[in-house]
N, C-alpha and C positions, 0 to 999 in steps of 0.2 A: 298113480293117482296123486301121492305128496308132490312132486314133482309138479303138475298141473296147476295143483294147491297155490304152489307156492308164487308159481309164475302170476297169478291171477292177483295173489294178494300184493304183491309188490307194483302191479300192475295198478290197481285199485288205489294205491301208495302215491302212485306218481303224481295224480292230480294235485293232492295237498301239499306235495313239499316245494320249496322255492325252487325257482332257476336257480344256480348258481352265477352271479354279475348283475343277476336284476333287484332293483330296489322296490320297493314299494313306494308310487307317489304320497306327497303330501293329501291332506283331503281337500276335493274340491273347493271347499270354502278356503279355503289358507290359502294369498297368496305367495307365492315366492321368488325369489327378485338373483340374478347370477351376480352380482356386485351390492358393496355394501351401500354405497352414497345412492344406490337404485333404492332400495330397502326404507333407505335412512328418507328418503323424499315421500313414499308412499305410507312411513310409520311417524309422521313429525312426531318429535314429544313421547314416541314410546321408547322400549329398549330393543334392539335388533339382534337375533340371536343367530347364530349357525346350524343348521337343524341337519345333521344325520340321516338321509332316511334311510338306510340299512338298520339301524339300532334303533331308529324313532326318541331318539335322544339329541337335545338341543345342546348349542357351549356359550356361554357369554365371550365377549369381549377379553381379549387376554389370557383366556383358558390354551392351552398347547393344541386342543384340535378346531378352532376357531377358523371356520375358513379353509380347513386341511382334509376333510376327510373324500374320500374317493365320490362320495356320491352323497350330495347335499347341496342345501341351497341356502340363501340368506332368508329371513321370515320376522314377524313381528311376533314377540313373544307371547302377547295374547291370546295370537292364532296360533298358535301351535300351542299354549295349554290348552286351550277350548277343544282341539281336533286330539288330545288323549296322549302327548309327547310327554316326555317327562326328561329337567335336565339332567345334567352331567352330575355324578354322586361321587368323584374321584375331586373334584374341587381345581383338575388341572386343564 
């Protein structure tokens, strides 16, 4: 019977936990642009950030993972505070 238990509970597990490789999109409202001067045309006059979305953490410009990280896109930083992103807290 634990046995049974257990298989069910891990089972019942599986829905909520992530893939492993998959990110979670941005949110529909946020658009998001694969190059910067794309970004930089649809955000004139704002700041264009690099948004993570593994971590759902944004980098400015000149931060070390700006443009670097495996699964992210460019975004206007607007949108991506309005859609619940928060930036980078390491300052790098």
């Amino acid at each position: 019977m634990e046995r049974i238990f257990c298989t069910l509970c891990v089972a019942g597990l599986a829905g909520l936990l992530p893939v492993a490789g998959s990110a979670p999109a941005l949110a529909a409202d946020v658009a998001q642009y694969p190059t910067r001067p794309a970004a930089e045309e649809h955000c004139p006059g704002e700041v264009v950030v690099w948004v993570d979305l593994g971590t759902r953490v944004y980098y400015y410009r000149g931060q070390d993972n700006y443009g670097a990280t495996k699964t992210g896109a460019y975004a206007c930083q607007r949108d991506v505070k309005a859609a619940g992103f928060r930036p980078n807290r390491s300052g790098r």
